[in-house]
N, C-alpha and C positions, 0 to 999 in steps of 0.2 A: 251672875254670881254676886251677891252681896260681900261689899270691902267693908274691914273697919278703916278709921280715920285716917291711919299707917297709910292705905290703899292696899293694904294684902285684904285676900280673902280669910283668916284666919286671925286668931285674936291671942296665939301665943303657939312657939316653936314647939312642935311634938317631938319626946326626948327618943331616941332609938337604943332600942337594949341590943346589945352583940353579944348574940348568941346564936347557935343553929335555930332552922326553923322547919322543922319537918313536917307541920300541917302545911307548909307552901310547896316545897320539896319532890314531897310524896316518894323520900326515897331515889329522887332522880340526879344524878351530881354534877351536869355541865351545863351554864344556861348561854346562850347565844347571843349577840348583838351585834350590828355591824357600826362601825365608829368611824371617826376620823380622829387618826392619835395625833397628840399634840409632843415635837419635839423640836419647836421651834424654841432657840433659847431666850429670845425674848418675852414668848410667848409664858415658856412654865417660871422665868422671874415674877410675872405679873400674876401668874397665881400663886406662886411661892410668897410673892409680900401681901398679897390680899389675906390669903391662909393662917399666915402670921397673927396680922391681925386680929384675926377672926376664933384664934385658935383656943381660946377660953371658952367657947364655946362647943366648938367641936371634936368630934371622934378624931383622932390621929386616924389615917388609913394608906395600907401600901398601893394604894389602886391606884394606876399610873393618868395623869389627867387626860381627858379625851372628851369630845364629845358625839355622843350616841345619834348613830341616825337612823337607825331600827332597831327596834325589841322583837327577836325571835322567836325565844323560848328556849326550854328545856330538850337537848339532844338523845333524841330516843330513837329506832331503829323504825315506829310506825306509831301514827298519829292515834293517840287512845285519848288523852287530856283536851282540851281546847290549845292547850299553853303549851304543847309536845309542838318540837322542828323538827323534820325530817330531813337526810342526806339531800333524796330528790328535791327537797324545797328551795334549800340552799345551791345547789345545779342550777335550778330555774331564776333565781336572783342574781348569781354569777351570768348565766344567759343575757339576762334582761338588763347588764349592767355592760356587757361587754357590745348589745346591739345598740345600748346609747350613746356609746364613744364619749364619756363626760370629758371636757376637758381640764387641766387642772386650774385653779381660782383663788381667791381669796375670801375669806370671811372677815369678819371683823369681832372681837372677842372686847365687848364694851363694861359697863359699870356691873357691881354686885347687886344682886338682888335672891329672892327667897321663896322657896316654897316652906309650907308648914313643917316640912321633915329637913329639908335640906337649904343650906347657902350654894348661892350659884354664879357664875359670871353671866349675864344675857352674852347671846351671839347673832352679831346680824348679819345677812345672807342679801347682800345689794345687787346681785346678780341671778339669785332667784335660782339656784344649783341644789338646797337642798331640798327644794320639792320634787323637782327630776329626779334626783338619787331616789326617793323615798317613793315615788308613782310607779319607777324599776323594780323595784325590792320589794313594793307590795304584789306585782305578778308570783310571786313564791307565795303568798296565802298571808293570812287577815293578821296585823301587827297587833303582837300583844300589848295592851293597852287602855287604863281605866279614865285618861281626860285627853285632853287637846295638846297636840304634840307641840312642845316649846324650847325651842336650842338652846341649847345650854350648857356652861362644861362646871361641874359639880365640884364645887370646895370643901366638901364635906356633911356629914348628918351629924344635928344635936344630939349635943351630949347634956343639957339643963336647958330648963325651962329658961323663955323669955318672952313677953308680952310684944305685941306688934308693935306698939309707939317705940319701945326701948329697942327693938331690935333696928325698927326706921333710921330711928338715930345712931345707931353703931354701924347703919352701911353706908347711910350718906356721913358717917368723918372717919370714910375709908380714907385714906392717902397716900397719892402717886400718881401715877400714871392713872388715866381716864379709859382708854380704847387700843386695843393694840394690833394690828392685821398678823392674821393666821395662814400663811399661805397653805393651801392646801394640793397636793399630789398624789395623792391617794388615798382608796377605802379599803378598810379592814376589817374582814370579818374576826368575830375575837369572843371566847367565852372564858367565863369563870367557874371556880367553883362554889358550886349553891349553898352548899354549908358553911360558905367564909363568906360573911358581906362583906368586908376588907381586904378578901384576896386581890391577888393580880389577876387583869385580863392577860389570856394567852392567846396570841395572833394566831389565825389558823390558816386565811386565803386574805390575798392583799389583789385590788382591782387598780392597777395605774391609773393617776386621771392625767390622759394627755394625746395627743392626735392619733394614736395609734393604744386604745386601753386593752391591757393584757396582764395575764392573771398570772403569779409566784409561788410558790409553796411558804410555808411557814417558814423554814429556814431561810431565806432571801431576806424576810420581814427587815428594815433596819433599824437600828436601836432595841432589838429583841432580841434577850437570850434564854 
């Protein structure tokens, strides 16, 4: 993929209107994803003061930080869509997460960077746990998904336009803290609702990651109410 000079592939932030979107939708109202929620209190300062900064920029949003390690889909009773998750799907992911026994780790949650729609934190995986989670999770069926999967935990989607050089510059004289370790414990599975880009994610099944990985109900979740 061709960069401009920036090094993004893209040559100015595309602004996101909040609004429903019912050609994406089709009508269907819980979309799925399975994350790693971040409530490590160092961790959400680091995105709280990058956010900050960044915040002329972007949408305000109540979506609690996390980052995604599969796109499910849209929760529907039987597969009609490409983009429909089925109960059984999500059975066979919880399966195939509970015969890999992960155990819990760290990530590293390092400097901002950008896609065209959105600011991002990079996240690096030096241990090499979130390909394993995601090789498990794809035995449930084919991840929805239009490019090249890139860890990341999302600071928000533009709200105005900004040209790649300008925006270059507004993420390298971010300031503070550079990198900060995420220890991770568990995966959660968690949807939204599809008519609020801004909603919250609701936990639904949490997978321990630790010598013995075993599944909670939603109430168990912690820091979830």
């Amino acid at each position: 993929m061709l960069t401009t000079a920036s090094g993004f592939p893209f040559s100015a932030t595309l602004v996101a209107q909040p609004h429903d979107y019912p050609e994406w939708h089709k009508g269907r109202s819980r979309y799925g994803i399975w994350m790693v929620p971040i409530d490590c209190p160092r961790v959400l300062g680091y995105v709280e003061q990058v956010t900050e900064q960044l915040s002329d920029l972007l949408h305000p949003t109540r979506r609690q930080p996390h980052l995604t390690v599969f796109v499910c889909g849209f929760e529907q009773p039987e597969r009609v869509h490409d983009d429909d998750f089925t109960a059984d799907q999500l059975a066979r992911q919880m399966a195939a997460l509970q015969r890999l026994q992960p155990p819990a780790c760290s990530l590293q949650i390092g400097v901002p960077d950008s896609f065209a729609s959105a600011a991002y934190l990079r996240v690096g995986d030096p241990d090499g746990q979130l390909s394993s989670w995601r090789e498990a999770l794809g035995e449930g069926g084919r991840e929805v998904r239009f490019g090249p999967y890139v860890p990341h935990v999302t600071l928000g989607l533009y709200r105005r336009q900004l040209g790649a050089a300008e925006l270059r510059r507004r993420l390298d004289a971010v300031t503070g803290t550079r990198q900060v370790e995420l220890p991770v414990s568990r995966l959660e599975y968690a949807d939204y609702d599809s008519r609020d880009m801004f909603g919250r994610l609701r936990c639904r099944q949490v997978i321990k990651l630790d010598r013995r990985s075993e599944t909670r109900p939603a109430t168990d979740c912690p820091g979830r109410s």
